[in-house]
N, C-alpha and C positions, 0 to 999 in steps of 0.2 A: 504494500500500500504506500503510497504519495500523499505524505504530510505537508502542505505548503503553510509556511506562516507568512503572515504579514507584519512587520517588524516597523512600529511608527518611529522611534529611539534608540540608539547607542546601546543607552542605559537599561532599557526595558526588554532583555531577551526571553527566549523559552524558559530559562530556568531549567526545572526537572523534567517540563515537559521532550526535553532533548534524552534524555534517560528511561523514558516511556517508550518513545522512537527508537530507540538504540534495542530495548528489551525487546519488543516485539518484530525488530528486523525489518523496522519500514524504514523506504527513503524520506529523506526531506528536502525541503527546496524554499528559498527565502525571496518576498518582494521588502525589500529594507528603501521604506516609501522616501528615506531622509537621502539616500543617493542615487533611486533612481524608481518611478513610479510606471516601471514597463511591466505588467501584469500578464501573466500565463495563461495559456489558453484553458477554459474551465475543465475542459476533458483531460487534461494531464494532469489531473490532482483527484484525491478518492477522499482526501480530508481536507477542509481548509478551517485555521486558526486564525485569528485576527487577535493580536495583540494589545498590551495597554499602550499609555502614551499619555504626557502631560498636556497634550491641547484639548479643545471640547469639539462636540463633532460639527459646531456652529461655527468653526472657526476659515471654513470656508477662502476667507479671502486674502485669510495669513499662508493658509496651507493649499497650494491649488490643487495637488494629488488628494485631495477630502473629496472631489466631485468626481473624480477617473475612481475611486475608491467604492463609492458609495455604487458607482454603475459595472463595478465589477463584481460586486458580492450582491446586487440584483440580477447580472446573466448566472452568475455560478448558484445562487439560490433557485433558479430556474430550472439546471439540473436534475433538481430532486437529490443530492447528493449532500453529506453530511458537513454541516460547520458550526464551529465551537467559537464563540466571541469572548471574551475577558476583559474587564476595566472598560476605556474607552472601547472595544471591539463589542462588548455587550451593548452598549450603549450606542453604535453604529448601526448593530442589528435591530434594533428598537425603531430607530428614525427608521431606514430602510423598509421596517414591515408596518412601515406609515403609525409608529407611538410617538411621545412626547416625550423631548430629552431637557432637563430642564434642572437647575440649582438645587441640591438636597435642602432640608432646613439645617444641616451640620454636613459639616467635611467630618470623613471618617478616614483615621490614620492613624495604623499602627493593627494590634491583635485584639480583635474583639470576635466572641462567639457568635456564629452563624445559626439559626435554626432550620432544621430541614423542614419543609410542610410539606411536598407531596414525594411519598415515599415508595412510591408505586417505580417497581424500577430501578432502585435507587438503595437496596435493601443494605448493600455493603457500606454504605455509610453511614458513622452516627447521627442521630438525632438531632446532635446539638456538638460541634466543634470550634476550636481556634483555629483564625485564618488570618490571612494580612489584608489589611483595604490601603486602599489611597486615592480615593476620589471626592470633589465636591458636586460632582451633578449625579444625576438619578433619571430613571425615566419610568412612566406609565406601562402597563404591561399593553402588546400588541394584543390583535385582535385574533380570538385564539390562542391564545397561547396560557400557559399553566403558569403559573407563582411556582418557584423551588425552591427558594430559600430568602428569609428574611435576617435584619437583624432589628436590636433597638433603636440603633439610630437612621435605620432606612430601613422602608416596608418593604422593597421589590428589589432585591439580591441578584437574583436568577433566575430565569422563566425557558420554558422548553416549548415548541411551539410544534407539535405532532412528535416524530420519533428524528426528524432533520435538522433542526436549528435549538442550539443550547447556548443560552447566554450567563456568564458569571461575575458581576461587580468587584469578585474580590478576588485572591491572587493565591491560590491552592497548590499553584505553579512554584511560589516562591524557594528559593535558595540563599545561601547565607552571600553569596557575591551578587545577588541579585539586588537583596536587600538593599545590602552597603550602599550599590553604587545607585536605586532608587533615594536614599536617605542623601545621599552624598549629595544630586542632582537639587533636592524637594528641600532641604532646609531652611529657606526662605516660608515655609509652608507653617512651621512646630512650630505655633504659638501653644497658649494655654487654650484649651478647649473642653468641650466636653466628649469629645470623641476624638481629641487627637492623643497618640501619644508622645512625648518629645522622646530623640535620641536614645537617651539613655536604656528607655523603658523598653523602647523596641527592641533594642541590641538584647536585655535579662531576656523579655518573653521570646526572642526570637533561639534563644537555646535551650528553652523550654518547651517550647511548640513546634520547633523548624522540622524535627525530624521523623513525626507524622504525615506531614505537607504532601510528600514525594509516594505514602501511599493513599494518600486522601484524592489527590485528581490520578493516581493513575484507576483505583475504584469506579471515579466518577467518567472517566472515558471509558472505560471496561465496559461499563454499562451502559454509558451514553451509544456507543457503537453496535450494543447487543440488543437495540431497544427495536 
């Protein structure tokens, strides 16, 4: 199988999702939109990933590849073939299946527990986990489409929209060089918050929690893929 991601940032790689690929002996293949936004033809790809990324998907006229973007993951959704969004990539698939992408009432940064709600599918994961966020927008769930996972400080996490399209607000993916160089990049972001967490606190729960992560989204593709 042909894993293609789409890579908006330097800073924001696969993480473990490269370690999932490697275990299951799939290829992969990168559009890294920040050097060049020449997108693959839909038929050479069996997965596609759409990556985070510090811009919003409104940002249009900073980012000209958001619009070549946005019309390549409506021919490859066309398809009928499997893709998995993350951070800004969930939040792409949302606008694209015509939702609303819009300002959380809090930015969520750092490890906060996820709740699963529909569990149909999904049996390998817990209930209720630590994960890494780093976003301040949010979006309406598409039309059709299920709620997967909430947290406190944002209703709509995850949503899955038949057994083809899975979107994830927060970062399952995460790695400890992932982190870093996310923290490294976003520092301007740690204030005091109620859902941020500064430096410090990230780096404790991130060696507390990191080494779940890598079988938490390889579960949730297991599944996502066998649905």
């Amino acid at each position: 199988m042909n894993v293609h991601f789409i890579q908006h940032v330097s800073f924001e790689s696969p993480g473990t999702l490269i370690d999932w690929c490697v275990d299951k002996n799939h290829f992969t293949s990168f559009t890294r939109v920040y050097e060049s936004s020449n997108f693959p033809h839909p038929g050479e790809i069996d997965l596609l990933v759409i990556m985070g990324g510090p811009m919003s998907v409104h940002d249009e006229n900073q980012f000209a590849w958001l619009k070549e973007e946005k019309l390549f993951i409506k021919k490859y959704i066309a398809t009928g073939k499997k893709i998995l969004g993350i951070c800004l990539g969930s939040q792409l698939l949302a606008e694209v299946l015509g939702a609303r992408v819009f300002l959380n009432g809090e930015k969520e940064i750092g490890w906060w527990p996820v709740i699963k709600i529909n569990k149909e599918g999904f049996e390998n994961l817990p209930s209720e986990f630590e994960t890494f966020h780093w976003h301040g927008e949010t979006f309406d769930l598409p039309t059709d489409a299920q709620l997967l996972f909430s947290t406190e400080g944002c209703k709509n996490q995850g949503f899955l929209v038949g057994t083809q399209i899975a979107a994830l607000q927060f970062h399952m993916e995460m790695d400890m060089p992932l982190m870093k160089a996310m923290v490294l990049h976003g520092l301007h972001e740690l204030a005091n918050s109620k859902y941020i967490q500064l430096e410090n606190e990230m780096y404790e729960n991130g060696i507390q929690f990191m080494a779940a992560q890598k079988n938490y989204i390889s579960s949730f593709l297991d599944c996502f893929l066998n649905l």
